[in-house]
C-alpha positions as CSV (number, residue, x, y, z in Angstrom):
1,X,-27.9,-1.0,-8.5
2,X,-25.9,2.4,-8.4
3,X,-22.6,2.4,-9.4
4,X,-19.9,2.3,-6.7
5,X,-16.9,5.3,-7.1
6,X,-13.7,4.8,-6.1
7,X,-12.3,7.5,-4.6
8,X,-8.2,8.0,-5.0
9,X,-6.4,7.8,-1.1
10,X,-4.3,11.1,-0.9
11,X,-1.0,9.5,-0.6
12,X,0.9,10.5,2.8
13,X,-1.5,13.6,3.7
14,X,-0.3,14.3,6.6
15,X,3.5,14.1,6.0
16,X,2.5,16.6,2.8
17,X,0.5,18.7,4.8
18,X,3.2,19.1,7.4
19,X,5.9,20.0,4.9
20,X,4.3,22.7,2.9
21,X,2.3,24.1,5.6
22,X,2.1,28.0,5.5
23,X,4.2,30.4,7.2
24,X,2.1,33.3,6.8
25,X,-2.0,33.8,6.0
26,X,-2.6,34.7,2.3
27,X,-0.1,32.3,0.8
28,X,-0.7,31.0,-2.7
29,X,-0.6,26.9,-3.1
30,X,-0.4,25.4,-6.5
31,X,-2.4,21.7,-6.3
32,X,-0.4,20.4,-9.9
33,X,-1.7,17.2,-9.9
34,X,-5.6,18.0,-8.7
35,X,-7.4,15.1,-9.4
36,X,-10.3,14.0,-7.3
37,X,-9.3,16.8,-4.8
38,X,-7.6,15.1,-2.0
39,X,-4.9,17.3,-1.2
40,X,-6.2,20.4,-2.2
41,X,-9.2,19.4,0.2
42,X,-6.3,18.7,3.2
43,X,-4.7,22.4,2.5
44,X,-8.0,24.5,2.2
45,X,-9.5,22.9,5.4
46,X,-5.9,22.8,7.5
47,X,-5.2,26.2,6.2
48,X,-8.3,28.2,6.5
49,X,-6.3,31.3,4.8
50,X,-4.2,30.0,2.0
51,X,-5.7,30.5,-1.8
52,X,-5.3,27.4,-4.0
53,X,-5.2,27.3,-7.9
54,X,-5.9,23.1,-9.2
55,X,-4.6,22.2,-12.5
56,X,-5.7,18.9,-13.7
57,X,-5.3,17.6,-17.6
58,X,-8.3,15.8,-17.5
59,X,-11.8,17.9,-17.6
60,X,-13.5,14.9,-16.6
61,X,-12.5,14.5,-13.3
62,X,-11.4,18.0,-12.3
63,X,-15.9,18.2,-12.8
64,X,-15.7,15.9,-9.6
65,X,-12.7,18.0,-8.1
66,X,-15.2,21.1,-8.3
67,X,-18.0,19.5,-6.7
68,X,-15.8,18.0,-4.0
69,X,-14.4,21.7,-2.6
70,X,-17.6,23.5,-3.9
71,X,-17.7,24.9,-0.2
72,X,-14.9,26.7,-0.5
73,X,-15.6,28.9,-2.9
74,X,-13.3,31.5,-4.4
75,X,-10.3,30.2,-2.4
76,X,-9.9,28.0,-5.2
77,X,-9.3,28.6,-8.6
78,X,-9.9,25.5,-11.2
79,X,-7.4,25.5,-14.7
80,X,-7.2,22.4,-17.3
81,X,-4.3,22.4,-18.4
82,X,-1.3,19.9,-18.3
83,X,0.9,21.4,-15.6
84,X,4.4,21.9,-17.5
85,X,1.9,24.2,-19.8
86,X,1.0,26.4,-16.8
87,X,4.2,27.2,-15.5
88,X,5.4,28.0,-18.8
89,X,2.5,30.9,-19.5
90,X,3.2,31.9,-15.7
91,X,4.5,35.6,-16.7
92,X,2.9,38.1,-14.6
93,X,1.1,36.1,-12.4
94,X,1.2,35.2,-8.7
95,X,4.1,33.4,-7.6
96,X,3.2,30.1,-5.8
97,X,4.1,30.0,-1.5
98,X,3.8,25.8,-2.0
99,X,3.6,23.3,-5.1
100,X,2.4,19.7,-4.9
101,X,2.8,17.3,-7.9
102,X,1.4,14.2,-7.1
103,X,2.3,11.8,-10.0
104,X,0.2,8.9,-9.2
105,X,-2.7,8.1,-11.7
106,X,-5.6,8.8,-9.9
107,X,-8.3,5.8,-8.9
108,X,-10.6,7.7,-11.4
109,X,-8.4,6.5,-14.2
110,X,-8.1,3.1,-13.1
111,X,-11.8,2.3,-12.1
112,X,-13.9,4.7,-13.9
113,X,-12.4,6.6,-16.7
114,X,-13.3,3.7,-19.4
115,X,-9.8,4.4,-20.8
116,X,-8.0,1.2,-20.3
117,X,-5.4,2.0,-17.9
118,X,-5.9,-1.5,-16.1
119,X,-5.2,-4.4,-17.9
120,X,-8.2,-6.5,-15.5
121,X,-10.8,-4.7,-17.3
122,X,-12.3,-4.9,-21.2
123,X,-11.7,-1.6,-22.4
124,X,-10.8,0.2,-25.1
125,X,-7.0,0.7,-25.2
126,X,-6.5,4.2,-24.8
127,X,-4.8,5.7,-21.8
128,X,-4.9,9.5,-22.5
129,X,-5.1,11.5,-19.5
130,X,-6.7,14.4,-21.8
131,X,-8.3,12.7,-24.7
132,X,-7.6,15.9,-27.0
133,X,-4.3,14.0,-27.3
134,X,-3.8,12.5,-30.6
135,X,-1.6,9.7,-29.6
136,X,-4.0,6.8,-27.8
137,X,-1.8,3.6,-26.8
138,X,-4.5,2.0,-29.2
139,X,-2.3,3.9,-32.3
140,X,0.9,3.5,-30.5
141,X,0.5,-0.9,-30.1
142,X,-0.7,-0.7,-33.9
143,X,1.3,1.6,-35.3
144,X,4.8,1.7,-33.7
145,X,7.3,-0.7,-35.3
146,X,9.1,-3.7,-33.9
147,X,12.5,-2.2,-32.3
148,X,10.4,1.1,-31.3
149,X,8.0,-1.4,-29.1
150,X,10.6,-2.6,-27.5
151,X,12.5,-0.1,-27.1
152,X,10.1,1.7,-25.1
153,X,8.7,-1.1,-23.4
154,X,12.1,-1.6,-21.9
155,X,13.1,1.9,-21.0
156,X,10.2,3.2,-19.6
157,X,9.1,-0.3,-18.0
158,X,12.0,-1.4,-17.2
159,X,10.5,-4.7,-18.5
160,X,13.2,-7.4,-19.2
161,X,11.3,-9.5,-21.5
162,X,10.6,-6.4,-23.9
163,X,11.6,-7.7,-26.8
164,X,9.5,-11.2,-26.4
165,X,6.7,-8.7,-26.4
166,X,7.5,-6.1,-28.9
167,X,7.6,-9.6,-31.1
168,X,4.5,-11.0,-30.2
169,X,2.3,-7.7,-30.3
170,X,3.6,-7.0,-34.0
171,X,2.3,-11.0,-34.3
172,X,-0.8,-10.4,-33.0
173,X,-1.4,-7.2,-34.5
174,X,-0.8,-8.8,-38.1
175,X,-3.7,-11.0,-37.2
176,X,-5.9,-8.3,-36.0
177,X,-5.7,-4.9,-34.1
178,X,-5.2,-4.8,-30.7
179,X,-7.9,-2.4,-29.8
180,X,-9.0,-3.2,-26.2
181,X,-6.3,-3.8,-22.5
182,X,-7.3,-6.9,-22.1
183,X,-6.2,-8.3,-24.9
184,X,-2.7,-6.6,-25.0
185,X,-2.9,-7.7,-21.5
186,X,-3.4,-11.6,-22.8
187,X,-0.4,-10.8,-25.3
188,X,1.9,-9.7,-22.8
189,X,1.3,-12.5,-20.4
190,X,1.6,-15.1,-22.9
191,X,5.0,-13.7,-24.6
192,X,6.7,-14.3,-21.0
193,X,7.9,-17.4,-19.4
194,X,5.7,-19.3,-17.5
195,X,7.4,-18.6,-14.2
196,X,7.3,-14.6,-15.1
197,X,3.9,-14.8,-15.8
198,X,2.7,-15.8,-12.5
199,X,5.1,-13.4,-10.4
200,X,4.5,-10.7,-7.5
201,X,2.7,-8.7,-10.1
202,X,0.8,-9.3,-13.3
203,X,3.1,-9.2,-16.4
204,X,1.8,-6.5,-18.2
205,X,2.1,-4.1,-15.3
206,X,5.5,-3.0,-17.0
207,X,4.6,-2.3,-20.6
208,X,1.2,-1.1,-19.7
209,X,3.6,1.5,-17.4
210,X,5.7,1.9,-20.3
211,X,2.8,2.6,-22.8
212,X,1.1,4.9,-20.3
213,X,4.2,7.3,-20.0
214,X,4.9,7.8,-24.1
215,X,1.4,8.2,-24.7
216,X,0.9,10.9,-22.0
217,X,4.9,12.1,-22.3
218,X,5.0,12.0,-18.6
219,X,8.9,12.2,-17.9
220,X,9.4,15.0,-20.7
221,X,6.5,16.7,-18.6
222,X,7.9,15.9,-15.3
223,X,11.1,17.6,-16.6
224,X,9.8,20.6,-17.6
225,X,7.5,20.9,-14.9
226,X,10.2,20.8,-12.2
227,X,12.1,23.7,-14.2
228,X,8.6,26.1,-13.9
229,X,7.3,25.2,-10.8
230,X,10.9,25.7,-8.9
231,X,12.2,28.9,-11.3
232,X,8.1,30.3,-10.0
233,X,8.6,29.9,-6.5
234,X,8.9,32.6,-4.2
235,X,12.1,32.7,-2.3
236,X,11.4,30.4,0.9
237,X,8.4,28.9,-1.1
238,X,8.4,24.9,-1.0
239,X,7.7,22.5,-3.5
240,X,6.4,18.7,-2.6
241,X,7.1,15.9,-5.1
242,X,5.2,12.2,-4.7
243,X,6.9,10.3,-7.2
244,X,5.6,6.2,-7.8
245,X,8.2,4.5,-9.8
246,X,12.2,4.5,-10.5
247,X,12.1,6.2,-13.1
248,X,10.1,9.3,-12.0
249,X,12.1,9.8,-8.6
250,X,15.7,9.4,-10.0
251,X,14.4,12.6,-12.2
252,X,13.2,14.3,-9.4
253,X,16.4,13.1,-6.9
254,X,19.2,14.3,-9.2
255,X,17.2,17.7,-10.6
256,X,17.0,18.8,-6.5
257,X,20.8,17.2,-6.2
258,X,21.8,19.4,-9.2
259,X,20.2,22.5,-7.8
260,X,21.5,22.3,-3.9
261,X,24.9,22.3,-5.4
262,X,27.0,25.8,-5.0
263,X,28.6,25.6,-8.2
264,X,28.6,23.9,-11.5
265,X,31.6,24.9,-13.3
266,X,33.9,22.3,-14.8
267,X,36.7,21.6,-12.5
268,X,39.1,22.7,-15.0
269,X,37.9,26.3,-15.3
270,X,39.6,29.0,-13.6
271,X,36.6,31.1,-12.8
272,X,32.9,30.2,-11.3
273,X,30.7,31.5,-14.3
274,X,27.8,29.8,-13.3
275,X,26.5,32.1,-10.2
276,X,28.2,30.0,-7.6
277,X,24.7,29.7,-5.5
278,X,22.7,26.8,-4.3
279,X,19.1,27.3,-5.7
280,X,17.7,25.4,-3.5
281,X,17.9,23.9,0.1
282,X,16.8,20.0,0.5
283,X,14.2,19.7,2.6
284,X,14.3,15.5,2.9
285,X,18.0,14.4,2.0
286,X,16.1,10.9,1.8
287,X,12.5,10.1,0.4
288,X,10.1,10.0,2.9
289,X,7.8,6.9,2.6
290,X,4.0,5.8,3.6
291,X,4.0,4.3,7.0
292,X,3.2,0.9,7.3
293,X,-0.5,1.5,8.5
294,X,-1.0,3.5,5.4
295,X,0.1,0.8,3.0
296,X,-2.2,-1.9,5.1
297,X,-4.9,0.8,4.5
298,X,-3.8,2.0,0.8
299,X,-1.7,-0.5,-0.9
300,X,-1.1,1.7,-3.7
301,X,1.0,3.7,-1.7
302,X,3.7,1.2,-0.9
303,X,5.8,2.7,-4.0
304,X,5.2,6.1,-3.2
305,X,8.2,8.4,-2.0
306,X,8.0,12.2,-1.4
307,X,10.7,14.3,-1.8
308,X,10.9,18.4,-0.8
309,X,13.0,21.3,-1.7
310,X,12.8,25.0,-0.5
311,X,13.8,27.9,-3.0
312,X,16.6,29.9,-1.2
313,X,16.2,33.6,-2.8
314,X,15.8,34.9,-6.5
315,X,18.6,33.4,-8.0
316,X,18.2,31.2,-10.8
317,X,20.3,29.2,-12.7
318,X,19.4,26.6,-15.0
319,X,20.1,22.5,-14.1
320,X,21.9,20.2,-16.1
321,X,19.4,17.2,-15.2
């Protein structure tokens, strides 16, 4: 029997494709977060004269990205490379009309990578988006002390139980190395009360969240990220940010707060030093959110929000977020 593919839903197409649509043929598009293809596959077939450069960290499924918009030919231009690392040897290139960063993990990840990013499959516990990386979540479970498990698990999970865990992985670890997700999975539900255990979601969703972003350093990247991408945009160029949990969207929220502002200055200071200038406009004061058919259809979207910002002109100033 062939082996099925999942293929990963672009989250709120339409929406994004109606926000960064083009003002003028010839405009540049930067897909951040390629993947599979799905949005960069909307904008080159909506917008028949726009160029489009996809930056995925992960060779392996930017190979089915090229095969997906094969037909498109030198419109689009493939780079792996983590995105915060493109924008930051960006001198002298093309300044971008539109950005996207999608930061859901794609389906790939979850269904066919091998990597252990679910906890329902018997994999090896890995969950590198580029396996060049040198930190797995295999060396990070067996390696990381007591208080840093914890820690971690309860910062970027949000997990309230994160010190149960942290104790009984360091338990279970002293017996034998956790080297596969379903048995940190097993850990993790069995280190929570019973009620817990058997919740609205599975109780390792949060540390398995939590090991996912250390391992990958997805808000340091999502920080600096924000900084290239908006400090490359042309003026009146528009950037497009799908965010999927807390943590991801209050960085994204206050970093577009801190930039509409007109000045920065401590109140106490006589004199605006800081340039006095909004950087950019908000395009969405609120999130915008999947529809309810969309969520029947993808139910991975139902955390999803989408945020947009427009460059106003060439000054720059740096944010305090």
């Amino acid at each position: 029997m062939a082996k099925k593919e999942f293929v990963h839903f672009s989250i709120m197409k339409d929406e994004v494709c109606s926000f960064l649509a083009p003002s003028e043929s010839g405009q540049l598009f930067v897909d951040c977060t390629m993947g599979e293809g799905g949005h960069s596959f909307e904008f080159l077939s909506r917008f028949p004269d726009i160029r489009l450069i996809g930056l995925d960290a992960d060779p392996v499924i930017q190979q089915k990205a090229k095969k997906r918009l094969a037909s498109f030919g030198d419109r689009v231009q493939f780079i792996n490379t983590y995105f915060d690392e493109y924008f930051e040897d960006q001198i002298g290139l093309d300044k971008p009309d539109r950005i996207l960063l999608d930061l859901g993990i794609s389906m790939f990840h979850y269904e066919e990578s091998g990597r252990g990013f679910t906890f329902a499959k018997d994999e090896p516990l890995d969950m590198r988006l580029n396996t060049d990386n040198p930190l797995s979540a295999e060396v990070l479970v067996n390696e990381y002390d007591e208080k840093e498990l914890a820690d971690l698990i309860y910062k970027y999970g949000e997990e309230r139980y994160s010190r149960r865990i942290a104790q009984a992985i360091v338990r279970e670890r002293a017996v034998e190395p956790i080297k596969s997700a379903s048995q940190l999975a097993n850990i993790v539900a069995h280190s929570v009360p019973a009620a817990y255990r058997h919740g609205r979601i599975h109780a390792a969703t949060r540390t398995f969240q939590a090991i996912r972003i250390v391992v990958n350093n997805e808000l340091g990247r999502l920080h600096s990220v924000l900084r290239g991408a908006v400090k490359s945009l042309k003026p009146g160029g528009v950037i497009a940010v799908i965010t999927f949990h807390s943590l991801e969207d209050r960085i994204v929220k206050h970093f577009f707060r801190d930039l509409n502002r007109d000045c920065i200055c401590p109140s106490e200071q006589p004199r605006c030093s800081c340039g006095g200038a909004r950087v950019v406009d908000m395009v969405t004061r609120k999130p915008v959110v999947p529809t309810a058919e969309e969520i029947s259809i993808n139910p991975a979207s139902r955390s999803s929000k989408l945020r947009v910002a427009r460059r106003i002109s060439d000054f720059w100033r740096e944010s305090d977020v």
